[in-house]
C-alpha positions as CSV (number, residue, x, y, z in Angstrom):
1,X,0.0,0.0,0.0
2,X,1.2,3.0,-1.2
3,X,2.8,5.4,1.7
4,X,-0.6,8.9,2.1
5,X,1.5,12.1,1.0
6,X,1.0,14.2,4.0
7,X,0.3,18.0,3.2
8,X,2.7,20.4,5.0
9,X,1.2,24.0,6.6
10,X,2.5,25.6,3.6
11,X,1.1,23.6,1.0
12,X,-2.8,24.0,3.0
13,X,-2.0,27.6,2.7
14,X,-0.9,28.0,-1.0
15,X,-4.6,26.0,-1.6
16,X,-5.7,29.2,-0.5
17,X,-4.9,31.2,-3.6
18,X,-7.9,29.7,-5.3
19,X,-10.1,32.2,-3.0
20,X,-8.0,35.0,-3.8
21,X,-8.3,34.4,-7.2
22,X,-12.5,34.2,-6.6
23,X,-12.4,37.5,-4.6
24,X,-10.5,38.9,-7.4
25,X,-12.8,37.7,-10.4
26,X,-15.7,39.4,-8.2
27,X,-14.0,42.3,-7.8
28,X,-13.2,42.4,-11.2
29,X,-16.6,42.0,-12.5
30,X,-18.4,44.0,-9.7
31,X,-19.9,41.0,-7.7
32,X,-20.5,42.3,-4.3
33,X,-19.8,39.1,-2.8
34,X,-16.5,39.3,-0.9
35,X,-17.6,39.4,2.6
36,X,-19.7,36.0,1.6
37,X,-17.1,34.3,0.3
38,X,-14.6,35.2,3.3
39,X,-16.8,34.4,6.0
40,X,-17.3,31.1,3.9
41,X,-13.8,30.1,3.4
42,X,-13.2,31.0,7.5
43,X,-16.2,29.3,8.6
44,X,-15.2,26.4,6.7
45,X,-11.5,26.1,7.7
46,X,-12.7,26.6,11.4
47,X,-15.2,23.7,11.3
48,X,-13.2,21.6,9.4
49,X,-10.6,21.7,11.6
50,X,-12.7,21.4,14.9
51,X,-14.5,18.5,13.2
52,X,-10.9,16.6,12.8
53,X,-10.3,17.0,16.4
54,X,-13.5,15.7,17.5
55,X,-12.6,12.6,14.8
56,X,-9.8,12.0,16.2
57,X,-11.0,12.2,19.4
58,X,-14.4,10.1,19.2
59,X,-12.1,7.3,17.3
60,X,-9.6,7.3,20.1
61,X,-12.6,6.7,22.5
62,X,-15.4,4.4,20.8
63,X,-18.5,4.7,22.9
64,X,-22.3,4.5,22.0
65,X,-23.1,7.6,24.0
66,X,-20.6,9.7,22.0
67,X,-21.9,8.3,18.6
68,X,-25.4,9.2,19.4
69,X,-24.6,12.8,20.9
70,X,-22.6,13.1,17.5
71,X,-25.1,12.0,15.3
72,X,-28.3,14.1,17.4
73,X,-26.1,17.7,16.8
74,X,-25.6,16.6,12.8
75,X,-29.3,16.1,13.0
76,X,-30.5,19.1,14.9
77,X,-28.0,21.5,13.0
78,X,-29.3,20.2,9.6
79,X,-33.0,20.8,10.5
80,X,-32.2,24.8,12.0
81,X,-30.6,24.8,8.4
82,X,-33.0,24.2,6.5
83,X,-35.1,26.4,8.5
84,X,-32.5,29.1,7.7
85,X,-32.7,28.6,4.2
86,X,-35.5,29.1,3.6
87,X,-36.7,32.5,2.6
88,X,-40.0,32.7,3.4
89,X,-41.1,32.4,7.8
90,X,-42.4,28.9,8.2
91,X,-45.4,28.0,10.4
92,X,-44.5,25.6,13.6
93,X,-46.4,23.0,11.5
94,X,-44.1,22.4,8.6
95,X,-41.4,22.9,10.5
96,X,-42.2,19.8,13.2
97,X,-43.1,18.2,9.6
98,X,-39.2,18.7,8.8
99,X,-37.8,17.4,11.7
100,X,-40.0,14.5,11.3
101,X,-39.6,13.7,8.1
102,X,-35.4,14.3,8.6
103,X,-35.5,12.3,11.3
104,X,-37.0,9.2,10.3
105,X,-36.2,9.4,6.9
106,X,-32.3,9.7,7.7
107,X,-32.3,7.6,10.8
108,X,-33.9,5.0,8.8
109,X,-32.0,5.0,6.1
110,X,-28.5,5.2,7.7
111,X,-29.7,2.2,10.3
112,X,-30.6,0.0,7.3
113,X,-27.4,0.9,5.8
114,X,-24.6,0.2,8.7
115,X,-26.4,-2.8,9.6
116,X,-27.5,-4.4,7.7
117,X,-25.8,-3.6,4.0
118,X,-22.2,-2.7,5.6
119,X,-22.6,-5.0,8.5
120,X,-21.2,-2.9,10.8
121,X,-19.8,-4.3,14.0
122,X,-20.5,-2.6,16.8
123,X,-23.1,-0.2,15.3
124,X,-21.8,2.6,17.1
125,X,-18.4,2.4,15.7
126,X,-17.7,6.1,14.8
127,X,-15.0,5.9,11.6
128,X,-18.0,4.3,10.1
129,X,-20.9,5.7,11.2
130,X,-20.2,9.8,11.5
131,X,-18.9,10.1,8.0
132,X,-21.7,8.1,6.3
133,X,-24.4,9.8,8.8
134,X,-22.6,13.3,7.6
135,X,-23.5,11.9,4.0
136,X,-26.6,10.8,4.6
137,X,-28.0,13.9,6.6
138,X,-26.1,16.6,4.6
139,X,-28.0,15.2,1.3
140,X,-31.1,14.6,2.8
141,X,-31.2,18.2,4.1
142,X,-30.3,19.7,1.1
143,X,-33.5,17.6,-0.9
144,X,-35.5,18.2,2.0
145,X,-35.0,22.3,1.6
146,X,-36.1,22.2,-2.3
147,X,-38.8,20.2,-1.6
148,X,-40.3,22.8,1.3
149,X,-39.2,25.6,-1.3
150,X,-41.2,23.9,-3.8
151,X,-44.0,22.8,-2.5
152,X,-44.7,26.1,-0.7
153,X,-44.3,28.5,-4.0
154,X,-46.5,25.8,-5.6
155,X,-49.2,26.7,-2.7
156,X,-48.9,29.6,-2.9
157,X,-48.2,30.2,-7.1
158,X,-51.2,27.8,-8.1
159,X,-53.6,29.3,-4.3
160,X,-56.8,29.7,-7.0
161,X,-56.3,26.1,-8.8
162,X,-56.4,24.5,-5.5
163,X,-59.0,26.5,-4.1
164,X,-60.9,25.4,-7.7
165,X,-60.5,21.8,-7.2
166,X,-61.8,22.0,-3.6
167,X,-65.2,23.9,-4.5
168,X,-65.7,20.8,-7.4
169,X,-65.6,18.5,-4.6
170,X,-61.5,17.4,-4.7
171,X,-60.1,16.2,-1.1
172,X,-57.0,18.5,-0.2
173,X,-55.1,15.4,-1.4
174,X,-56.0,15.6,-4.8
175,X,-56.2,19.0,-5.3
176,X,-52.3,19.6,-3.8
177,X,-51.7,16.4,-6.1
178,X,-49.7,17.9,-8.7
179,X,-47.8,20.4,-6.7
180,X,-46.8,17.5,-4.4
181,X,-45.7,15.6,-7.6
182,X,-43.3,18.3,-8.7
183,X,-41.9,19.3,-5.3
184,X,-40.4,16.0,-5.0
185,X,-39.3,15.7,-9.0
186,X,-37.4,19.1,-8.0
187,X,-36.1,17.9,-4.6
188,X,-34.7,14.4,-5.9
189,X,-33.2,16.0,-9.5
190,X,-30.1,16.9,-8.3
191,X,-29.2,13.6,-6.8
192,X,-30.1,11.6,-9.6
193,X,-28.1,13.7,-12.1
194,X,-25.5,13.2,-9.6
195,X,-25.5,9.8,-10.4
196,X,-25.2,10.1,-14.4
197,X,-22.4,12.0,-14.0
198,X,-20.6,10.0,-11.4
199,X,-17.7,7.9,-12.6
200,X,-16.8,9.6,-15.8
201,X,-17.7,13.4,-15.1
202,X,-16.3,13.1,-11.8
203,X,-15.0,11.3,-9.0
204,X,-16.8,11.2,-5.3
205,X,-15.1,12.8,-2.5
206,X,-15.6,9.7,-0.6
207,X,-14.2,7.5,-3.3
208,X,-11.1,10.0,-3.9
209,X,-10.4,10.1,-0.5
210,X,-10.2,6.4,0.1
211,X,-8.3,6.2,-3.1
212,X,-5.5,8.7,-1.8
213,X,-5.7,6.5,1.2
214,X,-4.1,3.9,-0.4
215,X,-7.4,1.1,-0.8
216,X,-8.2,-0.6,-3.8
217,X,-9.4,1.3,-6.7
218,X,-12.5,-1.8,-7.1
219,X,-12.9,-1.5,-2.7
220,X,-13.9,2.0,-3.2
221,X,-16.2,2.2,-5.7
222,X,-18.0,-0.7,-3.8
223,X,-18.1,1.4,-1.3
224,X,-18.9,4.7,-3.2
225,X,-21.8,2.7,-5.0
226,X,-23.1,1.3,-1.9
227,X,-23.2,4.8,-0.1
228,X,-24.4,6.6,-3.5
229,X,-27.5,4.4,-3.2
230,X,-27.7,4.6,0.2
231,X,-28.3,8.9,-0.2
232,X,-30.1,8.0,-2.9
233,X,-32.4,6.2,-0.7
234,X,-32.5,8.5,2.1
235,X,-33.5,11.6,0.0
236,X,-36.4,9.8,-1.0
237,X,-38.0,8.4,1.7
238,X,-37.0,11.9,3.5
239,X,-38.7,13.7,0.4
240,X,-41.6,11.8,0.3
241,X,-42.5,12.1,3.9
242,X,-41.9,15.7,3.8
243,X,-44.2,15.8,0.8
244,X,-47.1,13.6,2.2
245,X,-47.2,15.3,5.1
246,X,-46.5,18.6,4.2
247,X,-49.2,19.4,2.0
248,X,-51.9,18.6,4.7
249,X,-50.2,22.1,7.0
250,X,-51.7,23.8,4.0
251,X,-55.5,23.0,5.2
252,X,-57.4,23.2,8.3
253,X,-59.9,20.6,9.5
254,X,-63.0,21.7,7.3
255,X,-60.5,21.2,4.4
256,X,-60.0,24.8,3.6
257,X,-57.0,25.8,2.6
258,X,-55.1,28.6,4.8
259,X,-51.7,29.7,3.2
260,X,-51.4,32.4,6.5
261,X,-52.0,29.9,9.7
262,X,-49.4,30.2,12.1
């Protein structure tokens, strides 16, 4: 196995001439996006590196408690995310309809995956299960916040069609039909033309990284298949719950709907 080329303090800092060179284009073209991008790249650096402490810590120290404390912050920082993102204030409703669906979609999907397609022995084992949670969770959250985004403009966009199909007798679910329909087509797109891409477009961090490691070429694109499916899978069943659910905040118990309910 081929010896990991460790990166010296002055290499990780020449990488940083690619943001100088981004804070120069935006200069140049009038972009007022500087302070963005430099609160980015120092937010970035910081967590990164207080996230390889904690690593290196919770692998030095394997314990079920420590797993699950890890894997409850991912969670709960992912869902005040998605709130964040969104541009539009959110009634209490949909957003206990995010954390649910986040939750057991994620949880779900990453329990299923460790156990039983990994195997993974003891489940808590951190090397395995924070980076494939932070996978999970991180592409979950992202098709969870273009499915809220979606499915509210569609609400709100298509109020009259909706209100239509309820005076002609249509249940809330049918009337919200299409709009639920395309708010998960929008909220899954990305991932799936992930996968086209993937292989020949571009490598996976995941599968780069073990390949620098030194593994097999063929042992990481097992892996790198298995976890692509595994997101794949997650999104989904996060999606759709969101989806289901979140169509039925839109309408009170006489089936009216009420775009303004807090």
């Amino acid at each position: 196995m081929d010896q990991v080329i460790q990166l010296q303090m002055w290499q990780m800092l020449s990488a940083y001439i690619f943001i100088l060179l981004l804070l120069f284009i935006v200069r140049l073209k009038g972009i007022p996006r500087e302070k963005e991008i430099l609160i980015a790249t120092v937010r970035m650096s910081l967590q990164l590196v207080a996230t390889g402490y904690v690593l290196v810590y919770l692998f030095d120290n394997i314990n079920p408690f420590y797993t699950i404390l890890t894997i409850a912050i991912m969670e709960i920082f992912a869902i005040f995310n998605i709130f964040k993102r969104m541009k539009f204030k959110l009634n209490q409703k949909l957003k206990k309809t995010i954390a649910l669906s986040m939750l057991i979609g994620t949880m779900t999907s990453l329990l299923y995956f460790l156990l039983v397609v990994i195997g993974l022995r003891p489940w808590y084992d951190p090397r395995y299960f924070v980076p494939i949670a932070g996978m999970i969770i991180g592409n979950s959250m992202t098709g969870i916040a273009l499915g809220v985004s979606k499915l509210v403009d569609g609400m709100k966009d298509q109020r009259h069609l909706v209100e239509s199909s309820l005076m002609l007798g249509a249940t809330p679910k049918a009337a919200a039909g299409d709009i639920v329909n395309n708010a998960f087509d929008s909220a899954i797109l990305p991932t799936i033309n992930s996968m086209v891409g993937m292989g020949i477009v571009f490598l996976p961090g995941m599968m780069t990284g073990q390949i620098l490691s030194g593994i097999s070429p063929i042992t990481a694109i097992e892996y790198q298949i298995a976890i692509m499916l595994g997101i794949v899978g997650s999104v989904a069943l996060t999606v759709i719950l969101f989806v289901q659910l979140g169509y039925r905040t839109f309408f009170n118990h006489e089936q009216q709907l009420v775009l303004d309910e807090e």
